[in-house]
C-alpha positions in Angstrom: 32.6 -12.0 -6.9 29.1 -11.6 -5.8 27.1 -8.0 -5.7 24.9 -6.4 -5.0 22.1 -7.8 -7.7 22.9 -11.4 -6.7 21.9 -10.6 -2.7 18.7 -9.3 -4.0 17.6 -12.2 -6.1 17.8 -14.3 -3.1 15.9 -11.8 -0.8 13.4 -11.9 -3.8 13.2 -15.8 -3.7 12.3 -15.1 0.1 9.5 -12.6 -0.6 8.4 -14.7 -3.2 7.7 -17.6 -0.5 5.6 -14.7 1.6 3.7 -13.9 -1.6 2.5 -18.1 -1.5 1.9 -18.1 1.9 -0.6 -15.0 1.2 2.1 -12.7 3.7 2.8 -9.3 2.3 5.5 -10.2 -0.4 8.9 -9.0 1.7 11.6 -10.9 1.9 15.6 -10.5 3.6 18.7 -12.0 3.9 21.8 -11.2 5.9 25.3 -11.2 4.3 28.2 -11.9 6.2 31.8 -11.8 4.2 29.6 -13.3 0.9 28.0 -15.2 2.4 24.5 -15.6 3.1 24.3 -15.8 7.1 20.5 -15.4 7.3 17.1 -15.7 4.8 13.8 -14.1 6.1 10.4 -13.2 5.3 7.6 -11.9 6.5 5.6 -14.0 8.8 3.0 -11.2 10.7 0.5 -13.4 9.3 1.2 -16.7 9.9 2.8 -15.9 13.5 -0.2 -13.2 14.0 2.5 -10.5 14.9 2.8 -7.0 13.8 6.5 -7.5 14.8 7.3 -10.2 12.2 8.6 -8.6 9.1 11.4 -9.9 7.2 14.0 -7.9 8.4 13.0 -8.6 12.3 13.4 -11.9 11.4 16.5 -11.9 9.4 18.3 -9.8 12.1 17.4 -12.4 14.7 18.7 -15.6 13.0 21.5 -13.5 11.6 22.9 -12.3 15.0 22.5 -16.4 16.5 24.5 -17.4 13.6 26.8 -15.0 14.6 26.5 -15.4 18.6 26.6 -11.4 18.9 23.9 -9.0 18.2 26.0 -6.7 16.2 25.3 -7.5 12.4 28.5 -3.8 11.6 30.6 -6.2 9.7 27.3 -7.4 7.7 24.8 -6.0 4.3 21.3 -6.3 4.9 19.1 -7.2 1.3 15.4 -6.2 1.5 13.4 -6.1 -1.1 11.3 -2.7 0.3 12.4 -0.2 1.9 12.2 -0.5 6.3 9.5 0.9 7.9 10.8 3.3 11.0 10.5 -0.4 12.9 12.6 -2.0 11.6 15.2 0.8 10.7 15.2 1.2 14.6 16.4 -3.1 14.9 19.0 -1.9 11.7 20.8 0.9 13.8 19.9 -1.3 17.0 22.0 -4.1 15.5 24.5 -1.4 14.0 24.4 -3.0 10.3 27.1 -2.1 7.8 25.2 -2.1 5.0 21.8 -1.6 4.2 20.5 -2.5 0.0 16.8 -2.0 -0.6 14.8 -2.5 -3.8 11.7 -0.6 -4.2 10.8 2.5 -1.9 8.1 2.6 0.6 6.6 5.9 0.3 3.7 5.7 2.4 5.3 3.8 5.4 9.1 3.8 4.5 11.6 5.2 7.5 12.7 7.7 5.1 9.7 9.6 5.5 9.2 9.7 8.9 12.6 8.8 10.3 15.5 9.3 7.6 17.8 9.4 10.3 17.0 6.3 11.8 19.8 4.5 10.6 23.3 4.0 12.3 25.5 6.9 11.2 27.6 4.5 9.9 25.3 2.2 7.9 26.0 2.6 4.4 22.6 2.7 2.5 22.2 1.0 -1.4 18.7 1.7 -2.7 16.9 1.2 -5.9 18.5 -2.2 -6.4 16.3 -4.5 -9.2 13.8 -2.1 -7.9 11.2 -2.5 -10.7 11.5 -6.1 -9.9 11.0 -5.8 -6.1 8.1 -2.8 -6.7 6.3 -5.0 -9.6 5.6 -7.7 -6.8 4.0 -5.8 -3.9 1.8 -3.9 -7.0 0.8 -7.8 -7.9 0.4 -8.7 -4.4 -2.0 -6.0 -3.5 -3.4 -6.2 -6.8 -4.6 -9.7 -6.2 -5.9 -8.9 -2.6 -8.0 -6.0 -3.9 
């Protein structure tokens, strides 16, 4: 059976292909009955759009795969926490499941909307966090 862990390698392979396209290293994918539906990453760059983050995008392809725009019978792997944005298009869409790697303190909906969610979104965080965390610190590391 697949988890939780295995999810969040592939959303890492994802933010690892924002990370060479010099995008902030974020990266998504959309699980639909195990089986991944949907693989994002950021693009605000390359597409010159605040709007573009991973999960935007994964939420989009995932609900055309699906021909509906509810993702409630779907997980969500992102390797950051959402920002309020994006935790907005995750109770929008009414996501099951929501696994997270490494917090977002400074612009993370937990700070400034923890209630942002669906109420019935199940939230996993901390998953290969130091892994997901370790990447954004070299990311920004390197642009500094």
């Amino acid at each position: 059976m697949l988890d939780d862990t295995y999810f969040m390698k592939q959303a890492l392979m994802e933010a690892d292909k924002a990370f060479a396209r010099g995008e902030v290293p974020v990266g998504a994918v959309v699980v639909c009955r195990e089986r991944i539906i949907a693989r994002a990453h950021n693009l605000t760059e390359t597409l010159n759009d605040v709007t573009a983050h991973a999960e935007m995008q994964a939420i989009t392809a995932a609900a055309d795969v699906l021909g509906g725009k509810y993702l409630n019978e779907c997980t969500l792997y992102v390797t950051v926490e959402p920002c309020v944005m994006c935790a907005g298009a995750i109770a929008w869409a009414q996501t099951g499941k929501l696994v997270f790697g490494a917090a977002d303190e400074k612009r993370g909906y937990r700070r400034y909307a923890p209630e942002a969610l669906h109420p019935k979104t199940v939230v996993v965080d901390g998953v290969l966090e130091s892994e997901c965390a370790d990447m954004m610190k070299n990311f920004f590391r390197n642009k500094r």
